[in-house]
N, C-alpha and C positions, 0 to 999 in steps of 0.2 A: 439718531444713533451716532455714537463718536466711533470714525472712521480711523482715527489716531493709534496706533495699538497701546495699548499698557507694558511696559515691561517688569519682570517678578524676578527677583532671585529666588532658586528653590532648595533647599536643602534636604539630604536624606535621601537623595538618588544612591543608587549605589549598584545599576546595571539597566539594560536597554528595558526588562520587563517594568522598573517603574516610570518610563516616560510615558506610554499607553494609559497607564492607571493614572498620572498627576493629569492628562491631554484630556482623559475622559473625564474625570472628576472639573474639571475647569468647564469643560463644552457643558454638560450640565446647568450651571449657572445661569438663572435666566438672563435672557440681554445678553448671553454673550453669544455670537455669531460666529468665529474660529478661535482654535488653539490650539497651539505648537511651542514644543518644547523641544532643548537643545540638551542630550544629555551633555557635550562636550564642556560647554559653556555653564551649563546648570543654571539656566535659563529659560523665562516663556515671556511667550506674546502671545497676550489675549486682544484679540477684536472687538467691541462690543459698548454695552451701556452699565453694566454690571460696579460695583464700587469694589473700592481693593478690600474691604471687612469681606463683604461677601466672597471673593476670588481664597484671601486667607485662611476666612475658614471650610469652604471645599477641600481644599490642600490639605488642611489638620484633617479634616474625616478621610481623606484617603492614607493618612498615615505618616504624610511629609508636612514640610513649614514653608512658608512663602513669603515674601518682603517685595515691597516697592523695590526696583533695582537702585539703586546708585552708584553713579559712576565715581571711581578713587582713581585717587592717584599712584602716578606708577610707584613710587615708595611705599605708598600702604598696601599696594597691591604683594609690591616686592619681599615686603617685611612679614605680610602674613602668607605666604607660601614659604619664605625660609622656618617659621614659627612650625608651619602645619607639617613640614618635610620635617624638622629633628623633630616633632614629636612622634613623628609615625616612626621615622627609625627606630626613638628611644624604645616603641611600644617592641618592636619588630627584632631590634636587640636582644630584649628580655627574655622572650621564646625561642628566638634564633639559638641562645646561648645556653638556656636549660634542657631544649630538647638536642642542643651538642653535648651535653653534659651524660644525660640519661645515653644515650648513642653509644657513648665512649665507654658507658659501664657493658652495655650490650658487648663490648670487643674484649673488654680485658676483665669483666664480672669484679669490679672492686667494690660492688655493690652487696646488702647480705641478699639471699636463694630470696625466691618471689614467695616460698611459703614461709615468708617471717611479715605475717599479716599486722602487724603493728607498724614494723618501719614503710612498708608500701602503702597503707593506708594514711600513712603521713603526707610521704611523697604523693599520693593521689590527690591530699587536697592542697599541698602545697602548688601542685600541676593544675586545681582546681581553678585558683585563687591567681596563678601566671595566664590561665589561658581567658579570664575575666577582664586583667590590669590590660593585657596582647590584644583581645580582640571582644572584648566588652559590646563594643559597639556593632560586633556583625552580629552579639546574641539578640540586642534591643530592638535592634532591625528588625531581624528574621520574626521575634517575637512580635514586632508591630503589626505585622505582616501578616502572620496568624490573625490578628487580629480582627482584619480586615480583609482573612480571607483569601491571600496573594501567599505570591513565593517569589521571592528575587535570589539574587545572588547569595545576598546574605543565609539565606534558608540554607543553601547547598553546603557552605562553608561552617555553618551553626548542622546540618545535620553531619556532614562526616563529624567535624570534631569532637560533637556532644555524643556521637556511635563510639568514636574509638576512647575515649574516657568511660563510659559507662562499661562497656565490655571488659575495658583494664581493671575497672573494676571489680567486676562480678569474676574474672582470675584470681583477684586477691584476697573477696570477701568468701566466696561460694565454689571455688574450684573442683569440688565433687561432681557439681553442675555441667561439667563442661568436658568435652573429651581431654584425655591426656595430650594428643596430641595437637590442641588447640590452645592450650593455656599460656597464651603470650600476652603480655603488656604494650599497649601502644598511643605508650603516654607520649613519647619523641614523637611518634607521627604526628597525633596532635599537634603539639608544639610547632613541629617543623613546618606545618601546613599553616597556623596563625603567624608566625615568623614571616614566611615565602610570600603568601598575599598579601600582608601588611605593607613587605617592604615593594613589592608590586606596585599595590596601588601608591605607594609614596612616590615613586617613580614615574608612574603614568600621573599622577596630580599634576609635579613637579613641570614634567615635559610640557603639562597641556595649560600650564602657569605661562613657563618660558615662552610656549609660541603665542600665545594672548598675547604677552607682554612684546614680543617684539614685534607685531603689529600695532599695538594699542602706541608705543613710543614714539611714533612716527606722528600721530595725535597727541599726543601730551605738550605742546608748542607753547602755551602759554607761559608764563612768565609764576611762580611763586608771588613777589609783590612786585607793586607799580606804584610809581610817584605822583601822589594827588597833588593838582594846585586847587586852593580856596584861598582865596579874596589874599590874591597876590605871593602867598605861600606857596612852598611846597610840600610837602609830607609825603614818607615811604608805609604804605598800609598793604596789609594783604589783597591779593587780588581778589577773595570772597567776599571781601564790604563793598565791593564798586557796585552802585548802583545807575541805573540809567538817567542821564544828562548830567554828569560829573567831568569835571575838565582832566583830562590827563595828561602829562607828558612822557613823549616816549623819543629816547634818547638812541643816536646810531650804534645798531648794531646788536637790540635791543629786539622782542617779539612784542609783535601787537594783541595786548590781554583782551581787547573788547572789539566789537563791531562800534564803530564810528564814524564819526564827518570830520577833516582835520578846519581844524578852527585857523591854524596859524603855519609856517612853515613851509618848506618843499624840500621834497626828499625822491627817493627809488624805493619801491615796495616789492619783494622776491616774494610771488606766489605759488611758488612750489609747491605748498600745503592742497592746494587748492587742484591745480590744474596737472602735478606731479611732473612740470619742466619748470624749471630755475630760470625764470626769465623778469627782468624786471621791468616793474613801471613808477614811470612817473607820477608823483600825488603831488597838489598844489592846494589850497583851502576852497572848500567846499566838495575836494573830492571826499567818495566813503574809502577807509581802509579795513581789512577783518582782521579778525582774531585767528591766531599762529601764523600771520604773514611776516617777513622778516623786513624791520627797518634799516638802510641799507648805509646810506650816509648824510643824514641830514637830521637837526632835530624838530620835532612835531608835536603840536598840543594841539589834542581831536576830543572833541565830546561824546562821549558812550552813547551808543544807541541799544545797543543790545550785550548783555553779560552773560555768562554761563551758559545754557541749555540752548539757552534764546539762539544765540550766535549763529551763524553759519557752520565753524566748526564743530558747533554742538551739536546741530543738526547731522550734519556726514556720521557722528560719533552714531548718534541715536539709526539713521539709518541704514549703518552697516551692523548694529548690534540689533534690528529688526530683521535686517534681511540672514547674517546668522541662524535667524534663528527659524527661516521658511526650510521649506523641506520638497525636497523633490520627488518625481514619483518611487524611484525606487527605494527610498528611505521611509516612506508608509508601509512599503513592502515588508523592509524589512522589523519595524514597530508591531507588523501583526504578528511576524516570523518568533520574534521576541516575547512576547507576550504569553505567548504557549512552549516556553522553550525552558524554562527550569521546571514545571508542571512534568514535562513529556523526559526530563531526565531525571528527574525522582522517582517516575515508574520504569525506566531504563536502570537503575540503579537496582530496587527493590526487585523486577527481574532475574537483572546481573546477580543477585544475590541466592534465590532461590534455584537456578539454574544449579551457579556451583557448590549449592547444598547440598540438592539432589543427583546430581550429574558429574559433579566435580570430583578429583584424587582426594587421598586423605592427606594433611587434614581437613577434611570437607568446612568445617565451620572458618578456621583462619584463611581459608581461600577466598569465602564467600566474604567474608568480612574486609577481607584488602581489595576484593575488585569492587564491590560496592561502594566503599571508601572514596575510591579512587576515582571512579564515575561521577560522583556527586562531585568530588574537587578537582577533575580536569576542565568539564564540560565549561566553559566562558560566553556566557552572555556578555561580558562587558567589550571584549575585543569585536562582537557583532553589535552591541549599541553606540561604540564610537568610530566604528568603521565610514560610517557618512556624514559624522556629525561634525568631525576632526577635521576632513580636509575641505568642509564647507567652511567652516572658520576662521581655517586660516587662507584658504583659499580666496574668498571675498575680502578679508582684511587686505593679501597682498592686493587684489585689486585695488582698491581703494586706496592703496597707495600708490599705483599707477595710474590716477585718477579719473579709475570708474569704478561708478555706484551703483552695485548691483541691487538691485530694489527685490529681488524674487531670487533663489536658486532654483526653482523651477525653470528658467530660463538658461542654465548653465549649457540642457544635452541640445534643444535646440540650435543654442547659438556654434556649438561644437561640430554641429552636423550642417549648418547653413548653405542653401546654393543658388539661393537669390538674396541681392539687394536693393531694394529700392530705395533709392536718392531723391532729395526733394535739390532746387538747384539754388537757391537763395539763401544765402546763412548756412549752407552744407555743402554743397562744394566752393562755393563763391565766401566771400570773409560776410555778406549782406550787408556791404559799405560802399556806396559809389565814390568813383575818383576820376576825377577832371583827365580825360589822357589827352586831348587837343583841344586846341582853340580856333576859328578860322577867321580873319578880317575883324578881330579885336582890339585894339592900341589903347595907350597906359588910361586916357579918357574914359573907353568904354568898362574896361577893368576896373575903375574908381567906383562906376555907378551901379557896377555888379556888386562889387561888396558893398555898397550902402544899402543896396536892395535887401543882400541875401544876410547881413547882420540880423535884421529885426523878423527873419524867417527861423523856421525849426523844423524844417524840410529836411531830412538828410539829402535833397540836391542840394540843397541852400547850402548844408553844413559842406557839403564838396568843393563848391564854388568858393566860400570863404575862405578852408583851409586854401586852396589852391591861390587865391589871390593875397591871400596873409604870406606865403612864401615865397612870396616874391615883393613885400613889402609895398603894394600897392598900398594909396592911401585913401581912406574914404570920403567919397563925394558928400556933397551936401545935398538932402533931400524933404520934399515934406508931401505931408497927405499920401503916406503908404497906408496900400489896401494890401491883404491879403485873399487870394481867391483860388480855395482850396482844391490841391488837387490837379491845379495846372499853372501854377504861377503867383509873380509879386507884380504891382505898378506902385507907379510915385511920380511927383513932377521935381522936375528939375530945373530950377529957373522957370523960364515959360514954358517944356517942353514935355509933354509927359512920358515917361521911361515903363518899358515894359521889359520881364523876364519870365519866360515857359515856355509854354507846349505851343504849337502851331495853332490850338485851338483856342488859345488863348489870345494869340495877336488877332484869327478871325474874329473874335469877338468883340476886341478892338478897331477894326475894319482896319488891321493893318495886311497886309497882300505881300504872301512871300513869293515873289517874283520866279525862284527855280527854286522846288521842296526838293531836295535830293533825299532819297531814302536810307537810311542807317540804320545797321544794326544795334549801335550805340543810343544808346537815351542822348536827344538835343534839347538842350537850352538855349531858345532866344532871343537876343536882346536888339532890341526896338527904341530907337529916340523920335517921338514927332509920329511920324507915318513912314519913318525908314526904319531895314533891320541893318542896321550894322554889323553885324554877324552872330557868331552861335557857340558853344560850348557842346562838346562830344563829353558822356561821362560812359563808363563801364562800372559794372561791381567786377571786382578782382576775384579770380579764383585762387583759394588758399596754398601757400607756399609749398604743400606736402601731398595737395587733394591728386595727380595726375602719379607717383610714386606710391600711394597708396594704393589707388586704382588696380595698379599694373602689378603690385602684389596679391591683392585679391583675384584677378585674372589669373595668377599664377596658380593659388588654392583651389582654382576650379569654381568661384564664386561667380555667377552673369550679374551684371551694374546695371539697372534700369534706371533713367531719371526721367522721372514726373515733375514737372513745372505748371506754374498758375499763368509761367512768361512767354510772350509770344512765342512762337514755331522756329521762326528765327532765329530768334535770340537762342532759342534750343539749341537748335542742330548747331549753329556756333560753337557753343561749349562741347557738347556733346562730340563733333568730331573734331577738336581738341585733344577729347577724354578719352578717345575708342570707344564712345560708350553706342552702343549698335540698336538697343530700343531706347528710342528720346522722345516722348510725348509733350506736348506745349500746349497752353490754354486748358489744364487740368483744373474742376473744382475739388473741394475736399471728399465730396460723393465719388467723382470719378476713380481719386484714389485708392479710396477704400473698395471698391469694384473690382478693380487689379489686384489690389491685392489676396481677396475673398476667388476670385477665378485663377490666380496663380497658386494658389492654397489647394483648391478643385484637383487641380493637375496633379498636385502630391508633392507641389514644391515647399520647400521650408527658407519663409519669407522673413528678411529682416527688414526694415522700413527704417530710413533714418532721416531724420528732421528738426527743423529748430521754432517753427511757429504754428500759432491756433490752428493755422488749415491743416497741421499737418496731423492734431490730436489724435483725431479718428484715426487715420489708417495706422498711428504710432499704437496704438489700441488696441488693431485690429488684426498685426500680422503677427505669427509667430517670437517673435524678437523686435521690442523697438528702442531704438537707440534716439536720446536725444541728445542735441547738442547742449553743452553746459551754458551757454550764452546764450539759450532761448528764450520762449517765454516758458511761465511757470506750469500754463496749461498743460506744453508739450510735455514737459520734465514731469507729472503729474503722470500722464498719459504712457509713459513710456516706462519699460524695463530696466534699462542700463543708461544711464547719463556720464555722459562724455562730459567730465568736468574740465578738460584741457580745452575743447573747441574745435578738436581736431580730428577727421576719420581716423588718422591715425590709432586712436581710439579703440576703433572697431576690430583691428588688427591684434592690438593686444588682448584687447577680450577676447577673440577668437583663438588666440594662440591657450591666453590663459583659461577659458571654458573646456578645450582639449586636455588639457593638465590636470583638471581638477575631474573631470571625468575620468582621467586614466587613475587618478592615486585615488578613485572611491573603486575602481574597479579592482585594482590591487587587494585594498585593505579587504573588500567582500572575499577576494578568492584565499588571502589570508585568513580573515574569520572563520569561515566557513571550512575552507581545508582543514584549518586545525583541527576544527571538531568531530570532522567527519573522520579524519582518519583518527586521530591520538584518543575519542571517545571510545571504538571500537578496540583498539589495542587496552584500554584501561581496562574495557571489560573482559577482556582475556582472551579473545578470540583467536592472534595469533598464538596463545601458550602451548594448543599440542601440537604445533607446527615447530615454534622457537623455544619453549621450555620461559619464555619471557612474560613478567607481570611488571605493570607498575606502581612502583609504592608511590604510598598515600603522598610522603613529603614533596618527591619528587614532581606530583600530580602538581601539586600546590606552587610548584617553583613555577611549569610549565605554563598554568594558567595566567600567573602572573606576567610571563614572558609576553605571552601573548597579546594581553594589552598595550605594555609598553611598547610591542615596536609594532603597532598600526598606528600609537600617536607622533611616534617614530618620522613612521614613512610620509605622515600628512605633515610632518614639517619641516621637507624637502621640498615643499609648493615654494 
């Protein structure tokens, strides 16, 4: 099974009830194991083994059309949202302006009496023929949709209009038919209702265009074209012909098009993209650089390793437009909610209609006919299917520009509500880098024969020792017959003498005898010439520059820090009462922590687990929430919810501040949807009029509904 999701662009959405029917028609498909659609985005991810023929044509028998997604650029993005906005004006004009037209004869009759059946009958199919060009496309819908047995939006907007045109009609053709007191035209309402949600939906497109796009820009970091060298040339080609193992150069000041090795050069690379703080590093040849990292001042020729999709950048793109597109519990809710929500307002309508048939003042039939109307074009399904889909969207995108990756929005209300943390101490509170902090009884001699030792190691002690004695410009001794003996140390002979560097248990085993073992907290390295130790190296891992400020903001939120370690007891409580951290456990394995976390789950606590290596997969797995560090391994990052792509708890703080925000603007946009409908439904159907003498017309319906959309895409892009 491919574990990878697929992603579809879908077209012919056009309200929450057809995300359930494109969800169902996809789960369907053999081999496919989940799917989830975004009406915001007009997007899915399917899970499975299934091919994109088969996924496409699910989709066509449910009514819609589906495509491979591809990702565009922000221009073509830009260009066909400006294209799509004047068109729907243009359409929305049309109708906007002939049912002003008709309106205006309603005020001042410069029009001939409605029984001069020839000129009305004109005007009817002229009104025919505008309300086809205006909103064409809600009739094709709605008729697919028959088709197939459904009712969306489209139905609602396709049945008021196609009701108040035929009734205008039947005034014009058959008016014997009809009370005197009924015989009204309502060809403007028509109009003004394809006008109103035309220009609606132009608007909610528009908006939910703009907030795409102003997170997707923040991604767009590559470069248009890049200057190829071949065989001592250069050349300016598009950045879509770069293929991998091609030389490029990239000049200061300039963004990195590809994932690469720099061949030549030394420069500062700003990773902003990446970790979402402007901090620069150093690259020399044979470092890798990525794609949208900024080249700072120096220039560089790197060999591609990875282009387009491949990239790192590709990847963040792909898996913030996966995690878009997951759905949380309450957004299934409201999918079923959906589902049955224009069905249950066309018999709400057809009610509202017979009610004031029978029940209703004279003239009974024009009453029944303007609140039915009106029911079918207030009621909004789309302000209830973008109510969670909107501020997931843009929600995760701002994350991700705060560089985290939310893998799930399922994880949004837990991490919102969180009141334990569990901390692994290596690589998450500490940087997972040892550093030399003392020396005791070493001189420039013994110094020389440490870096010669710890040169031809790959120890990160080793690597600590080296930098430590490189910075001080020791110079290295001469050695021969280096062993490596893994796990506790180097030897070598030096002249006649043989030199030894490690663990205590390592000189044991050289029968060398250290005279007084003082016990440290610190990791010792010692160093041994002959059958003497000349002295020793103290190193520490350093805890990160922000981890103890963090801490004590999360103590602040009411969150308790647990840290779990694989590192002695010691070495714990060390940090630990450093940190205030008051549960510190030491000599944890990757079972024990998954235990804690499974028994602090028991209790009713809402667990985050954060960590940066394999031990720590499981319980990143396991708890409620796991955060990994962006600097991990791939396991943990795998294993985990949200990836800390800066390195930093800090991290944790922002998702948590932003998981509360994006939970509060779904809760918003819900009591938005939902109020409207409950109350402004009940007002359309009349229920206040023998209280207020108050109905509302069809047009006005149509304005409202519209309203309604645009400001929940509104309010989601205030995240």
């Amino acid at each position: 099974m491919n574990s990878t999701p697929q992603l579809l662009s879908i077209s012919g959405m056009s309200c929450a009830g057809c995300v359930s029917r494109v969800e169902g028609a996809l789960r369907e498909v053999p081999g496919v194991t989940s799917a989830t659609v975004n009406f915001a985005s007009e997007t899915a991810s399917v899970v499975g083994s299934p091919s994109l023929a088969q996924l496409k044509s699910a989709v066509a028998l449910a009514g819609y059309a589906a495509e491979r997604y591809e990702w565009q650029s922000l221009d073509e993005q830009a260009a066909r949202a400006r294209l799509a906005l004047l068109f729907a004006l243009g359409r929305s004009s049309i109708a906007l302006l002939a049912g002003g037209f008709l309106m205006l004869d309603m005020r001042l009759g410069f029009l001939p009496a409605l029984d001069n059946q020839v000129f009305w009958s004109g005007i009817g199919g002229l009104v025919l023929l505008i309300m086809f060009a205006a909103g064409g496309h809600f009739f094709s819908s709605a008729f697919s949709s028959l088709q197939h047995k459904t009712a969306t939006m489209d139905t609602l907007v396709s049945l008021g209009t196609g009701t108040a045109w035929f009734y205008s009609m039947l005034v014009i053709l058959v008016p014997a038919a009809l009370p005197e007191a009924s015989r009204h035209q309502f060809f403007e309402a028509a109009l003004f209702i394809l006008g109103f949600v035309n220009l609606g939906k132009a608007f909610e497109t528009n908006a939910r265009v703009r907030a795409s796009l102003a997170i997707q820009k923040l991604f767009d970091l590559t470069p248009a074209h890049v200057v190829r060298l071949v065989d001592d040339t250069s050349e300016v080609v598009p950045l879509a012909l770069i293929e991998r193992g091609e030389m490029l150069r990239i000049r200061p000041g300039e963004s990195v098009p590809v994932d690469g090795v720099v061949e030549s050069g030394f420069s500062s690379i700003d990773q902003a993209m990446l970790s979402g703080e402007s901090k620069a590093q150093a690259v020399q040849p044979g470092d890798r650089v990525l794609a949208g990292t900024l080249n700072l001042d120096g220039s560089l020729t790197i060999r591609s390793e990875a282009v387009g999709g491949e990239t790192v950048l590709g990847g963040i793109i792909n898996l913030v437009a996966e995690a878009q597109n997951s759905k949380p519990p309450i957004a299934e809710l409201i999918d079923r909610i959906s589902a049955i929500f224009v069905p249950a307002v066309v018999m709400l309508s057809v009610i509202t209609f017979f009610v004031w048939l029978f029940l209703g003042p004279a003239p009974q039939l024009s009453f029944a006919l303007v609140t039915a109307m009106s029911v079918l074009i207030i009621a909004c399904p789309c302000a209830l299917g973008l109510a969670v889909p909107m501020s997931i969207m843009v929600g995760l995108g701002r994350a991700a520009v705060k560089g985290l990756l939310v893998r799930n929005s399922k994880v949004l209300e837990p991490t919102a509500k969180l009141d334990l943390l569990v901390v692994d101490k290596t690589g998450t509170l500490t940087c997972g880098k040892p550093v030399v902090t003392s020396i005791h009884d070493l001189d420039a001699e013994a110094l020389s024969i440490a870096l010669a030792l710890e040169v031809r190691s790959e120890h990160p002690l080793a690597d600590a020792i080296r930098v430590f004695c490189e910075e001080r410009s020791v110079v290295e001794a001469k050695l021969e017959e280096f062993a490596n003996h893994p796990g506790r140390g180097v030897s070598a002979r030096h002249g006649n003498m043989r030199v030894v560097l490690g663990s205590a248990a390592l000189l044991q085993d050289f029968g060398i005898e250290l005279k007084v073992h003082e016990r440290h907290e610190s990791t010792v390295s010692y160093l041994a010439l002959g059958d003497e130790v000349l002295g020793y190296f103290l190193l520490e891992d350093q805890l990160r520059h922000d981890t103890a400020n963090v801490l004590q903001e999360l103590y602040g939120q009411g969150i308790e820090v647990v840290m779990l370690s694989g590192d002695r007891q010691e070495v714990v409580d060390q940090i630990g009462q450093s940190l205030n951290i008051e549960t510190r456990i030491g000599n944890c394995l990757p079972q024990d922590k998954v235990s804690y976390v499974i028994d602090q789950q028991a209790q009713g606590r809402i667990v985050g687990m954060v960590g940066d290596g394999i031990n720590d997969s499981a319980a990143l797995a396991r708890a409620d929430v796991g955060f990994a560090m962006g600097l991990g391994s791939d396991i943990a990052k795998e294993s985990s919810d949200v990836v800390l792509m800066e390195g930093s708890l800090n991290g944790i703080v922002k998702g948590i501040a932003l998981s509360k925000q994006i939970t509060r603007n779904i809760r918003q946009n819900l009591f938005a949807a939902f109020g409207y409908n409950l109350v402004l439904v009940p007002v359309a159907a009349g229920v206040v009029y023998p209280i207020t003498g108050l109905l509302v017309d069809p047009a006005l319906a149509g304005m409202a509904m519209a309203l309604s959309s645009v400001s929940v895409v509104l309010n989601a892009s205030r995240l």
